[in-house]
Jmol script that loads the backbone (N, CA, C; Angstrom):
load data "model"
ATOM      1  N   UNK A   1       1.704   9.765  -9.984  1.00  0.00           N
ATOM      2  CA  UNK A   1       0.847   8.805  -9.307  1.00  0.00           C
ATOM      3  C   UNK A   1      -0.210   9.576  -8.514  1.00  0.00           C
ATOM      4  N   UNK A   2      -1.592   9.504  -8.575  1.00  0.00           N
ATOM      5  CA  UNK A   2      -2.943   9.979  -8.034  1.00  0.00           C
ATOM      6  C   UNK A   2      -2.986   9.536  -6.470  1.00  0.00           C
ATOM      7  N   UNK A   3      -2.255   8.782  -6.314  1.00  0.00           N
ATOM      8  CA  UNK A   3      -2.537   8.247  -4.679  1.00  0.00           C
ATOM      9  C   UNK A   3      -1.337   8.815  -3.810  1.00  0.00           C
ATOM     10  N   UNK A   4      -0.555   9.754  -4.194  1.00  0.00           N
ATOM     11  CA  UNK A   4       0.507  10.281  -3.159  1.00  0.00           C
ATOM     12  C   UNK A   4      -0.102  11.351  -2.265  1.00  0.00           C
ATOM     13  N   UNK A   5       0.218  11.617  -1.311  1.00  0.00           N
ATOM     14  CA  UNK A   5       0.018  12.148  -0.984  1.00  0.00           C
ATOM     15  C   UNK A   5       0.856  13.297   0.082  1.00  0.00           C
ATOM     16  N   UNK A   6       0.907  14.432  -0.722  1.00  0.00           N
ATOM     17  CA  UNK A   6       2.170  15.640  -0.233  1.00  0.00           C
ATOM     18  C   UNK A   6       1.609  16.515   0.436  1.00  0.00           C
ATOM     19  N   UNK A   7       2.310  16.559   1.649  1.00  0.00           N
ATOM     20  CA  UNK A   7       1.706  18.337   2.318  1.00  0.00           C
ATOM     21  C   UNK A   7       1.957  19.131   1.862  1.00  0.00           C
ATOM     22  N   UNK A   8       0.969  20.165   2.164  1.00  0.00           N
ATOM     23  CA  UNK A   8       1.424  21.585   1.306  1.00  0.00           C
ATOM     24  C   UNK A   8       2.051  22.174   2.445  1.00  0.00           C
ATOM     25  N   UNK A   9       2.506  23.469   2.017  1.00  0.00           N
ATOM     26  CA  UNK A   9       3.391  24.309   2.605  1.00  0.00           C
ATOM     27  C   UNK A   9       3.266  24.754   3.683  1.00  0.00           C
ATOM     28  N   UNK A  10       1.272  25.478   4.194  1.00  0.00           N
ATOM     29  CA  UNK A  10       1.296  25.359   5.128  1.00  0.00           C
ATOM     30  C   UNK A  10       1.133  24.497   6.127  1.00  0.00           C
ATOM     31  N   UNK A  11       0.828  23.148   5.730  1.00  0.00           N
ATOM     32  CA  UNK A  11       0.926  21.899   6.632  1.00  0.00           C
ATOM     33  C   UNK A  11       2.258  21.630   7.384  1.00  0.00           C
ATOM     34  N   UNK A  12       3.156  21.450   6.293  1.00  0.00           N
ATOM     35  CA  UNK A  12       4.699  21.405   6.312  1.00  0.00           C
ATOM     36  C   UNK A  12       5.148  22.721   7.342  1.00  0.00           C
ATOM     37  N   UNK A  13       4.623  23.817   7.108  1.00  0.00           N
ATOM     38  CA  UNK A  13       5.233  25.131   8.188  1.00  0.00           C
ATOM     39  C   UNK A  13       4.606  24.855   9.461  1.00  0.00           C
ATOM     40  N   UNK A  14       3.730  24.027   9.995  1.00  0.00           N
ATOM     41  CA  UNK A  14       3.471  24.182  11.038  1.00  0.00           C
ATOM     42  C   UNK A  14       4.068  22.187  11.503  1.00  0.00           C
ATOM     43  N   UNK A  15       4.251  22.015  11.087  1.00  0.00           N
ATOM     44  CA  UNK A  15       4.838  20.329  11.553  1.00  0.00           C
ATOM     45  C   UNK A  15       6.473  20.467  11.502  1.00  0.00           C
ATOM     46  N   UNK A  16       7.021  21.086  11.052  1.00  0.00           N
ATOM     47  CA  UNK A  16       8.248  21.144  10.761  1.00  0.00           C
ATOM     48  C   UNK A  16       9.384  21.656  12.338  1.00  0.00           C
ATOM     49  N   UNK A  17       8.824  22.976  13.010  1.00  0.00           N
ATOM     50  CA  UNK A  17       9.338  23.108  14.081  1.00  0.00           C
ATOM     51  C   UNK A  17       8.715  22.001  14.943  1.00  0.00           C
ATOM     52  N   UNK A  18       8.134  21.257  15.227  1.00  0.00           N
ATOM     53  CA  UNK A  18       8.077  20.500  16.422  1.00  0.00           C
ATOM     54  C   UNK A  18       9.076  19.238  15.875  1.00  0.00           C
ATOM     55  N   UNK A  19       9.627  19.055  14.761  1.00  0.00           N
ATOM     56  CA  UNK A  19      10.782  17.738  14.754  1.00  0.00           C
ATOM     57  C   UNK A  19      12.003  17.695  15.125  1.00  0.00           C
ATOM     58  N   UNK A  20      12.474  16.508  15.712  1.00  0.00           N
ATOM     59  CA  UNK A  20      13.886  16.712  16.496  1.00  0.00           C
ATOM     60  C   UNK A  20      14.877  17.078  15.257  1.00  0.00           C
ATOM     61  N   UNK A  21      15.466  18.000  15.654  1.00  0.00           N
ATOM     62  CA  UNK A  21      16.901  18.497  15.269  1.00  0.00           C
ATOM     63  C   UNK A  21      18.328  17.542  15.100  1.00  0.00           C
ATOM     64  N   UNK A  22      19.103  17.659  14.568  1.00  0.00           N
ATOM     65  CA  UNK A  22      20.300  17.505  14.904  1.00  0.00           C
ATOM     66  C   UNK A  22      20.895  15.980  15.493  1.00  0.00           C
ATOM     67  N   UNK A  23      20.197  15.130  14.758  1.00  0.00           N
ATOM     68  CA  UNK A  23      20.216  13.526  15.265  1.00  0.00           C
ATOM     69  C   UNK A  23      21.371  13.090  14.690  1.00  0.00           C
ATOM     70  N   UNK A  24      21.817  12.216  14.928  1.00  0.00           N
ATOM     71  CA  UNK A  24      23.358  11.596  14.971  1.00  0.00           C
ATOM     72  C   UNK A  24      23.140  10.612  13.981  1.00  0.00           C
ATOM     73  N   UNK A  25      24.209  10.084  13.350  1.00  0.00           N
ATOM     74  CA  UNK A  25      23.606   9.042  12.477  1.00  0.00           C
ATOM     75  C   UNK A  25      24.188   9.452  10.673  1.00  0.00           C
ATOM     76  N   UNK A  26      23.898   8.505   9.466  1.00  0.00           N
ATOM     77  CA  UNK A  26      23.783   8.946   8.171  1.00  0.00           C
ATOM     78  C   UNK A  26      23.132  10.414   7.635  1.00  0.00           C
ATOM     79  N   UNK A  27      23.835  10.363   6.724  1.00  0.00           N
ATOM     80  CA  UNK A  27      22.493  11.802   6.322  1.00  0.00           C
ATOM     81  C   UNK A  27      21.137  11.369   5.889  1.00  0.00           C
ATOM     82  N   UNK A  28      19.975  12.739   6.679  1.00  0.00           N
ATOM     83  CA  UNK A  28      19.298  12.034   7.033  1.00  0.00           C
ATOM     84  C   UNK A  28      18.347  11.986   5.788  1.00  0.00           C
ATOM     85  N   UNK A  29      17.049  11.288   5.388  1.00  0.00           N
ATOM     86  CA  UNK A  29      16.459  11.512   4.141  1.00  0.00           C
ATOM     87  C   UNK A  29      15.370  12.655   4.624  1.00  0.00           C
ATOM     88  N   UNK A  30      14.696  13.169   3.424  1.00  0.00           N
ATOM     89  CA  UNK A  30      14.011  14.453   3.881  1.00  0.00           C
ATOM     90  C   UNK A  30      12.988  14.246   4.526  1.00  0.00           C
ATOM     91  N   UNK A  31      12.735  14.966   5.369  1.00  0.00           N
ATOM     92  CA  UNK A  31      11.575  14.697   6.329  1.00  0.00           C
ATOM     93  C   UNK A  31       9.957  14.946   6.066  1.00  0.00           C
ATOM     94  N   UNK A  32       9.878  15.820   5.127  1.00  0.00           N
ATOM     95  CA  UNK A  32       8.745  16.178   4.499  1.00  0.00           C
ATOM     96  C   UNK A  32       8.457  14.559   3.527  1.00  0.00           C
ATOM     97  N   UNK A  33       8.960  14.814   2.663  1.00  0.00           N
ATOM     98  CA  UNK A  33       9.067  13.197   1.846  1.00  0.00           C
ATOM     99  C   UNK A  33       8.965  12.136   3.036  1.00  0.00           C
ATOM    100  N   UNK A  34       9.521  11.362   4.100  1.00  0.00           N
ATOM    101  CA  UNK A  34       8.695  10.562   4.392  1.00  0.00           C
ATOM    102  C   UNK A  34       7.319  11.251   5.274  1.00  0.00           C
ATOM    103  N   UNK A  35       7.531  12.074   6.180  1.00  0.00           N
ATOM    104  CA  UNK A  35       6.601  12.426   6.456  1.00  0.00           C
ATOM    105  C   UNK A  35       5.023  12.210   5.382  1.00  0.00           C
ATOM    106  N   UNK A  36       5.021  12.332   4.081  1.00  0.00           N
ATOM    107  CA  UNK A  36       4.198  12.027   3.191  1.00  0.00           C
ATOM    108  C   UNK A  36       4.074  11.219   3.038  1.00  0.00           C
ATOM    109  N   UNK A  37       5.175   9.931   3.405  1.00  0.00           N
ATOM    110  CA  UNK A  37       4.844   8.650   3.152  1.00  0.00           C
ATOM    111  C   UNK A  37       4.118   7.937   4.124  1.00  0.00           C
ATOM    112  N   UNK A  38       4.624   8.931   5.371  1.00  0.00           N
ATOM    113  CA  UNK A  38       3.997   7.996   6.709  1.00  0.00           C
ATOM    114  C   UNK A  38       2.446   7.977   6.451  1.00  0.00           C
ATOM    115  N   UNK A  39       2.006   9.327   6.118  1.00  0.00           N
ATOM    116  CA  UNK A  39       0.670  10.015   5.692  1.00  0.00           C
ATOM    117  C   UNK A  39       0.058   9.033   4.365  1.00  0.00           C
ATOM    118  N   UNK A  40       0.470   8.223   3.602  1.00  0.00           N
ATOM    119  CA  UNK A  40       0.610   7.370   2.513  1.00  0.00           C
ATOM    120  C   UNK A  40       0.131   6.441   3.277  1.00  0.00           C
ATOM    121  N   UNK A  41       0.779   5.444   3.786  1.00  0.00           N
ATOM    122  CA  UNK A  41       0.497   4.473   4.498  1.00  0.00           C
ATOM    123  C   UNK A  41      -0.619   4.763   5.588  1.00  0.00           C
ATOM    124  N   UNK A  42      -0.551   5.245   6.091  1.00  0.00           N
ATOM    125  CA  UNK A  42      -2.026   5.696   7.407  1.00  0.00           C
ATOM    126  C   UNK A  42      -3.448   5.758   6.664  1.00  0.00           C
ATOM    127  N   UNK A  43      -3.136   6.764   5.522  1.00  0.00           N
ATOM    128  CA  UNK A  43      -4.416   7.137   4.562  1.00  0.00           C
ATOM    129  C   UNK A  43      -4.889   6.037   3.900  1.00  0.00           C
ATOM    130  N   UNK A  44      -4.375   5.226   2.956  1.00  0.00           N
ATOM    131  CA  UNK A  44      -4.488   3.603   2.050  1.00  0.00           C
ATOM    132  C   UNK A  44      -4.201   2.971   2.866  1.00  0.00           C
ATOM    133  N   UNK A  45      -3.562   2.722   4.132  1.00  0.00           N
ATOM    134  CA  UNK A  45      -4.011   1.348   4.901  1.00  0.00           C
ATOM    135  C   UNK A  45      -2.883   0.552   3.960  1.00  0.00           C
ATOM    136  N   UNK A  46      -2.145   0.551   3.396  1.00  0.00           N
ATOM    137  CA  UNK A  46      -1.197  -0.545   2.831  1.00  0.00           C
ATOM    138  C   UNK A  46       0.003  -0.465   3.567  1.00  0.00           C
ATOM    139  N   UNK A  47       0.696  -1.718   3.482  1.00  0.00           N
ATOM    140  CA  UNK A  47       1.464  -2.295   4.227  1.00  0.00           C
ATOM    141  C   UNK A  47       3.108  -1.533   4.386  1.00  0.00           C
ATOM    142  N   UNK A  48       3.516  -1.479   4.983  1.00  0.00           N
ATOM    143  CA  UNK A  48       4.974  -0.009   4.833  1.00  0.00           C
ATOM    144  C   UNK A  48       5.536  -0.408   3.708  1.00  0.00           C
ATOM    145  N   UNK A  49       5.979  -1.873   3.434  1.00  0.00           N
ATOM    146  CA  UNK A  49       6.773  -2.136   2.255  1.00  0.00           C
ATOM    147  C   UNK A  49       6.231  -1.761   1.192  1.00  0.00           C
ATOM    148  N   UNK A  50       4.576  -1.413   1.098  1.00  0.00           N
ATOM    149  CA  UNK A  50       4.366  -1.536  -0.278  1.00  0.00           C
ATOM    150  C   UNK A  50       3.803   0.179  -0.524  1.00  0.00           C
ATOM    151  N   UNK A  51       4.497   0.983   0.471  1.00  0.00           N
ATOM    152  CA  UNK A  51       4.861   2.609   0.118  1.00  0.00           C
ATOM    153  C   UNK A  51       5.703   3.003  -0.974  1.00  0.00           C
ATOM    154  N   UNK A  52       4.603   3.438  -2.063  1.00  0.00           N
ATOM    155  CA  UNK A  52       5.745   3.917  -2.862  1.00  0.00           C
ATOM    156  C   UNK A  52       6.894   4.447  -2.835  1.00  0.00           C
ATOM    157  N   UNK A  53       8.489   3.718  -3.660  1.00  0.00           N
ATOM    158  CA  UNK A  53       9.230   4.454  -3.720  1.00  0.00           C
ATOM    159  C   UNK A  53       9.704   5.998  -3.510  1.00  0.00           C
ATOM    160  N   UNK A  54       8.395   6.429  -4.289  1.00  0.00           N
ATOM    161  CA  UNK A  54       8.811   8.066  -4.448  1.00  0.00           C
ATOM    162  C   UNK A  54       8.720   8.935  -3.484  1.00  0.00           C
ATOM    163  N   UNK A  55       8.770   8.115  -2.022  1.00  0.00           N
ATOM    164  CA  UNK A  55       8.624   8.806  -0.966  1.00  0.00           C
ATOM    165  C   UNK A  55      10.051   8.402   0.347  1.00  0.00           C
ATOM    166  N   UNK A  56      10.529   7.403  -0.015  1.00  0.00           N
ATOM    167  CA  UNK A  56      12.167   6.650   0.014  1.00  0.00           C
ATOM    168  C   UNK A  56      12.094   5.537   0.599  1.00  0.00           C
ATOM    169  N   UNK A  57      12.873   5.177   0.829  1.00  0.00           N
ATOM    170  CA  UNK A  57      13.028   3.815   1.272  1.00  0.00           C
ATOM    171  C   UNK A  57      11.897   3.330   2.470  1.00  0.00           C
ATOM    172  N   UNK A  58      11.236   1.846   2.242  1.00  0.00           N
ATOM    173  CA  UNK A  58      10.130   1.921   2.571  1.00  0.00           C
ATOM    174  C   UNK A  58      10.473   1.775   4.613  1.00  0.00           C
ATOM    175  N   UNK A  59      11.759   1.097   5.378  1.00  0.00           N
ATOM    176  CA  UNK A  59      12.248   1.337   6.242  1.00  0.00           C
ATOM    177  C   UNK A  59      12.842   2.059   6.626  1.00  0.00           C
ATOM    178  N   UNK A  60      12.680   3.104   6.419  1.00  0.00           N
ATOM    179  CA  UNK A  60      12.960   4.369   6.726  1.00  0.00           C
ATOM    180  C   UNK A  60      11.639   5.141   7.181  1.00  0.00           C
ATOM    181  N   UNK A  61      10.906   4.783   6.198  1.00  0.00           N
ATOM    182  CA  UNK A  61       9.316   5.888   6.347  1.00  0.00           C
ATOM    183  C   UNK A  61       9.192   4.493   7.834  1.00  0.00           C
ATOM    184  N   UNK A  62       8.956   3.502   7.871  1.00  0.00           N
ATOM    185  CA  UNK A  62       8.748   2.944   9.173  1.00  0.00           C
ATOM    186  C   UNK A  62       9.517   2.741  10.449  1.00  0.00           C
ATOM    187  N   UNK A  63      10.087   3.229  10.458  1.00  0.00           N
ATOM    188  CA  UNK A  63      11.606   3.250  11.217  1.00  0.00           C
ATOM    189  C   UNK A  63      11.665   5.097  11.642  1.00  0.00           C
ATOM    190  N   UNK A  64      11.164   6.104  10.974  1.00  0.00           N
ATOM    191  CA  UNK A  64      10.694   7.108  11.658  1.00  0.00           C
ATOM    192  C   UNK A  64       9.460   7.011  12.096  1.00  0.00           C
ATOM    193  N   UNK A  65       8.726   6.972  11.604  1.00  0.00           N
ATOM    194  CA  UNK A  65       7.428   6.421  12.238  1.00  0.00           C
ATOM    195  C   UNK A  65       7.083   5.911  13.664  1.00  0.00           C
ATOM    196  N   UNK A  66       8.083   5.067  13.787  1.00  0.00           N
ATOM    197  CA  UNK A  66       8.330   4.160  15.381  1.00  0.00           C
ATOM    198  C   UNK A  66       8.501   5.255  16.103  1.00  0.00           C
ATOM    199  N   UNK A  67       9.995   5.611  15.452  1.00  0.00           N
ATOM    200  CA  UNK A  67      10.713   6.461  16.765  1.00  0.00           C
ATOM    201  C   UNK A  67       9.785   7.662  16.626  1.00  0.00           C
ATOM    202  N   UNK A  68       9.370   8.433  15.950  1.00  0.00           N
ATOM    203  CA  UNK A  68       8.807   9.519  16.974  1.00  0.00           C
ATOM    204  C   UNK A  68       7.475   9.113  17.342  1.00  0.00           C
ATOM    205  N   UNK A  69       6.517   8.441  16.798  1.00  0.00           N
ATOM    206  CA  UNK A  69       5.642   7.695  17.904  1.00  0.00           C
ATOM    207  C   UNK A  69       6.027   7.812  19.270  1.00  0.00           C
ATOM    208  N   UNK A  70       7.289   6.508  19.405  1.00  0.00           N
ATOM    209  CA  UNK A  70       7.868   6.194  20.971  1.00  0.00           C
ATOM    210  C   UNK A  70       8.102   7.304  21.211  1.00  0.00           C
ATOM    211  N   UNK A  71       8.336   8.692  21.118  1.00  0.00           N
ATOM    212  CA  UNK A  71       8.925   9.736  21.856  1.00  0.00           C
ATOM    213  C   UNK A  71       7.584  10.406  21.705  1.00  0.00           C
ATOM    214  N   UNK A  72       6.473  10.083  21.526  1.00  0.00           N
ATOM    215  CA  UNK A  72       5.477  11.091  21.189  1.00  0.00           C
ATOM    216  C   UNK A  72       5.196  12.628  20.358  1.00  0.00           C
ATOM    217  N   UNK A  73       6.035  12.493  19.552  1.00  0.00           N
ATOM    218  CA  UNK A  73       6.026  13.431  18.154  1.00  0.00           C
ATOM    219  C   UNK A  73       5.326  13.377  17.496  1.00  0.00           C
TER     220      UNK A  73
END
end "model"
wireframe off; spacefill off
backbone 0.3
color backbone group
């Protein structure tokens, strides 16, 4: 798909140490992958639900999104 959109490596090496560690909870989905999705949705302006799959579950990419917003991440 032409409209995804993935960080590269060095994007990913410098965003990666500032994310919280060690959170409690399910295992967690990968952070780079939604991270791309959040970046998906911000970039096209479309609605969280309608984030492609291939980036995971579409409440999840919005549901991190919130929380590190609210914590300012």
């Amino acid at each position: 798909m032409s409209a995804e959109f993935w960080l590269s490596d060095e994007q990913w090496g410098a965003i990666e140490p500032l994310l919280p560690r060690n959170q409690p909870g399910p295992e967690r989905e990968d952070d780079r992958r939604i991270i791309s999705g959040i970046v998906h949705v911000l970039k096209v302006g479309c609605r969280w639900q309608d984030c492609p799959s291939v980036y995971g579950p579409s409440t999840t990419i919005y549901n991190r999104f919130r929380r590190w917003a609210m914590r300012g991440i």
